[in-house]
C-alpha positions as CSV (number, residue, x, y, z in Angstrom):
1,X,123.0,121.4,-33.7
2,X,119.6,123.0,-33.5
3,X,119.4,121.5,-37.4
4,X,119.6,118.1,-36.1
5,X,117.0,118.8,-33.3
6,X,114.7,119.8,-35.2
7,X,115.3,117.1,-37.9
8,X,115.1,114.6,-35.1
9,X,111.9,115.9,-33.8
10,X,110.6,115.8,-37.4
11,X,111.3,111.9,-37.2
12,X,109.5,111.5,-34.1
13,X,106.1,113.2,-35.4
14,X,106.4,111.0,-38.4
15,X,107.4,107.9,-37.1
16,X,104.2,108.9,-34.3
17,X,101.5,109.3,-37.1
18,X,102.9,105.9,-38.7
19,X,101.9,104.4,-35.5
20,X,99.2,106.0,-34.7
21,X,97.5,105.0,-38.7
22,X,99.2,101.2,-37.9
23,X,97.0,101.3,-34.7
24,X,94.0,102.7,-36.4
25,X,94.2,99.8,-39.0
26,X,94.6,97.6,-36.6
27,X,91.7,98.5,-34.8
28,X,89.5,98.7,-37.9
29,X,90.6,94.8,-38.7
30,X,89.9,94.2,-34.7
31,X,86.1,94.6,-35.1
32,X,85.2,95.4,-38.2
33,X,84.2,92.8,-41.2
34,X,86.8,93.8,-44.5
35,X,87.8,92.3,-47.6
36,X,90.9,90.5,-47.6
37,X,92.8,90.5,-50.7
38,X,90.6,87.4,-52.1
39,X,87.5,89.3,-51.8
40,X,86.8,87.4,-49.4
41,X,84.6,88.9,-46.1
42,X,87.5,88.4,-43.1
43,X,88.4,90.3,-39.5
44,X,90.3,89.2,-36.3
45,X,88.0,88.6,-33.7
46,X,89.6,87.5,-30.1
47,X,92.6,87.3,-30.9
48,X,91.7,84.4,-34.0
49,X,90.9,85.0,-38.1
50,X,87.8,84.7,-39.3
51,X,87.2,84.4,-43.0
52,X,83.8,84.1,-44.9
53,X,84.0,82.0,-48.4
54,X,81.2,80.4,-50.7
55,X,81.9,76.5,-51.0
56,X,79.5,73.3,-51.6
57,X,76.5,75.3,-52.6
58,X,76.7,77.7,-49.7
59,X,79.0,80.1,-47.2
60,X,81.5,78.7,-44.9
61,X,83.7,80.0,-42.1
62,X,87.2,79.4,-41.3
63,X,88.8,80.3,-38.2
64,X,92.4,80.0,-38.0
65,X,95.1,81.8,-35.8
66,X,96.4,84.8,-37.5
67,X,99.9,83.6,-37.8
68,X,101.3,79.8,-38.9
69,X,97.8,78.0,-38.1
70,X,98.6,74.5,-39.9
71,X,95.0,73.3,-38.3
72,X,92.1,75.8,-39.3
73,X,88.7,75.0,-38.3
74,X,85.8,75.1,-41.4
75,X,82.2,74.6,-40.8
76,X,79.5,73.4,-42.6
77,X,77.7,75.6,-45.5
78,X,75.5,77.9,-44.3
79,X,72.3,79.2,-46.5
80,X,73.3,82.9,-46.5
81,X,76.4,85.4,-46.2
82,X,75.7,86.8,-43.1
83,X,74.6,83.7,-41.6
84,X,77.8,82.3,-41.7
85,X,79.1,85.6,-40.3
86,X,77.6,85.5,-37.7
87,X,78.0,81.8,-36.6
88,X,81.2,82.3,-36.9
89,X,81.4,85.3,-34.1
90,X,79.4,83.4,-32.0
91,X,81.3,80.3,-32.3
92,X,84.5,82.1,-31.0
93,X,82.1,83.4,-27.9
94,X,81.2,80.5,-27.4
95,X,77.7,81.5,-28.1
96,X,74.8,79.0,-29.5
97,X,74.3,80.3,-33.3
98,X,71.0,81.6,-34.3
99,X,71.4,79.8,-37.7
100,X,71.2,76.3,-38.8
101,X,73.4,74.9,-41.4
102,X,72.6,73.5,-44.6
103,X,72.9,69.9,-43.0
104,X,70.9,70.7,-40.2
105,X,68.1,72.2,-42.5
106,X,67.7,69.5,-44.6
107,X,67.7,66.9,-42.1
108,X,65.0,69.0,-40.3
109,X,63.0,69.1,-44.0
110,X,63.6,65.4,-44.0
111,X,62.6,64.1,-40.1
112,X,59.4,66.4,-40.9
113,X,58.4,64.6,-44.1
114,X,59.0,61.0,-42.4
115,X,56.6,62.1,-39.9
116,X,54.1,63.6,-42.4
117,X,54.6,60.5,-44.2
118,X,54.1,58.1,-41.0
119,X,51.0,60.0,-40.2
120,X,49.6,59.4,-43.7
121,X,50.8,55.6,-43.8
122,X,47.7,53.8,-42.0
123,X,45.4,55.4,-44.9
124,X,47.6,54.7,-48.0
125,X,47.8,51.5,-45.9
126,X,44.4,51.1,-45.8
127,X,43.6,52.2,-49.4
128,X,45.9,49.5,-50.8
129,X,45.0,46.7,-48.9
130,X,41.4,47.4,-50.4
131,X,42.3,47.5,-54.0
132,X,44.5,43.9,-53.6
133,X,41.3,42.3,-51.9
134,X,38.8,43.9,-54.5
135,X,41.3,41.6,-57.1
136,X,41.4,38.7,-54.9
137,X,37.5,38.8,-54.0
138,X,37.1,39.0,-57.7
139,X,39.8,36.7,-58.7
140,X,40.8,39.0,-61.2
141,X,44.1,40.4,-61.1
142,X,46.0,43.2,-63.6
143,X,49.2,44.3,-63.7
144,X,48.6,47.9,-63.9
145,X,47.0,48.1,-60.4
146,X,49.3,45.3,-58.9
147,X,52.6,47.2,-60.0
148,X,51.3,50.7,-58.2
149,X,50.5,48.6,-55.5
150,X,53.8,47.1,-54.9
151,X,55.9,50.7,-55.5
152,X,53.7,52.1,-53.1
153,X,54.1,49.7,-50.5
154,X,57.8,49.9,-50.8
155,X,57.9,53.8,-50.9
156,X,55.8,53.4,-47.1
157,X,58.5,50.8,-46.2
158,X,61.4,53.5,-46.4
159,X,59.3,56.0,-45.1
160,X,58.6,54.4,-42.1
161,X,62.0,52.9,-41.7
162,X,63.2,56.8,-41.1
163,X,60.5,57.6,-39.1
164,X,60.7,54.8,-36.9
165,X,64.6,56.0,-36.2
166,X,63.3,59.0,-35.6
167,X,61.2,58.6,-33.0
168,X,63.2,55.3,-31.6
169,X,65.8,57.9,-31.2
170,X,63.8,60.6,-29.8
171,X,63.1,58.1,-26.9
172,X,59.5,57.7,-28.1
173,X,59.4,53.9,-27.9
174,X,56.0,52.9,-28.1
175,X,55.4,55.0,-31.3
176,X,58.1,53.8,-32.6
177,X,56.8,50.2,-32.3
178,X,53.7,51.4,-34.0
179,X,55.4,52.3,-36.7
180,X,57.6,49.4,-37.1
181,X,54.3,47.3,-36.7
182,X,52.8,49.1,-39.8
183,X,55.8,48.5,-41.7
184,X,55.6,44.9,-41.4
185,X,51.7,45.0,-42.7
186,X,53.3,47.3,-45.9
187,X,55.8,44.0,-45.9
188,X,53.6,41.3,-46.3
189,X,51.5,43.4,-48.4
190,X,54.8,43.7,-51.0
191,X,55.6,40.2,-50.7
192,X,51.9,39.2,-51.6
193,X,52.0,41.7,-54.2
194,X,55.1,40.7,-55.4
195,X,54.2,36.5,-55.6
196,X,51.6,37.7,-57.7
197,X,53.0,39.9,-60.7
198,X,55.2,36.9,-60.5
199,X,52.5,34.2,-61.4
200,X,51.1,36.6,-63.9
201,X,54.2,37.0,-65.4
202,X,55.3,33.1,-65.7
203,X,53.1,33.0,-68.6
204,X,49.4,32.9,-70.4
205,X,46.3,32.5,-68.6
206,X,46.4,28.8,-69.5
207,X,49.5,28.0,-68.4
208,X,50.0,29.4,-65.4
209,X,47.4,27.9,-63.1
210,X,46.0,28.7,-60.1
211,X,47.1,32.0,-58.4
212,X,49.7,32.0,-55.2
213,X,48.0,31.7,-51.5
214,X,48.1,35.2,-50.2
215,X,47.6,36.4,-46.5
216,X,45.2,39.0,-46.2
């Protein structure tokens, strides 16, 4: 009898420190960042899995529910490891995240070229329209200045088509008509442009006659 006391009070330590180590785990995985059996960075944070994973050129999240989740959430890329880590956490709290994705940063890059680019355009503008009526003052016109001057001017018509949606967008609607103003000048200037490597084109000197009418 006291055999089987003791043998039972044996079990109970045991089966105790089994808990206690399950509990400890448990905690570890609670708040701690681990590697799941992937390699993969992972820890259950309120309740919900979080795992970190490299995909389309940078580091995504997943959360999921720990168990049977046929509907996980994944994010955009992120630009670094811990970035995404951290997103992640503060997506569960509900928290803003300090970090922008990759989208976000290269539509940022972008939005702040168009501008660059919008603020440039009345000079390139400018420059342009001065070369095309040095040609037509002259009479003379050449391909290898009326070709630049037609790739330019439909470079500055893209340009200014983002950054007019920009600022259309932004609720800025009197720079945005500027803008779409400017666009129109880099317009005419391509059609002109464009009449003309046509004329040149059609054939020799002799043959081709007098140059198009163009609106300066």
């Amino acid at each position: 009898m006291e055999f089987l006391l003791l043998l039972l009070a044996g079990v109970v330590v045991i089966a105790s420190i089994i808990s206690m180590a399950r509990g400890f785990a448990k905690g570890a995985r609670e708040g701690n960042w681990h590697l799941s059996e992937n390699g993969n960075q992972t820890r259950i944070q309120d309740g919900l899995r979080v795992t970190i994973f490299q995909s389309d050129g940078g580091w995504k999240y997943c959360v999921d529910e720990s168990q049977g989740d046929d509907d996980p959430y994944y994010s955009d890329p992120y630009p670094t490891q811990q970035a995404a880590m951290q997103s992640a956490i503060c997506v569960i709290e509900g928290k803003p995240s300090p970090h922008k994705t990759n989208r976000k940063l290269r539509d940022q890059a972008s939005t702040a070229f168009y501008i660059d680019a919008a603020t440039k355009a009345p000079s390139v503008y400018a420059e342009l329209h001065a070369q095309l009526c040095d040609m037509s003052a002259s009479s003379t016109y050449q391909l290898t200045r009326l070709r630049p001057i037609k790739k330019k001017s439909g470079q500055q018509i893209e340009y200014l088509k983002d950054a007019y949606q920009h600022y259309y967008t932004e609720g800025q609607q009197s720079r945005a008509d500027e803008i779409w103003e400017l666009r129109d000048r880099f317009k005419k200037l391509e059609v002109s442009v464009a009449a003309l490597i046509g004329w040149m084109e059609s054939g020799t000197k002799a043959e081709r006659g007098a140059p198009p009418q163009i609106y300066l």
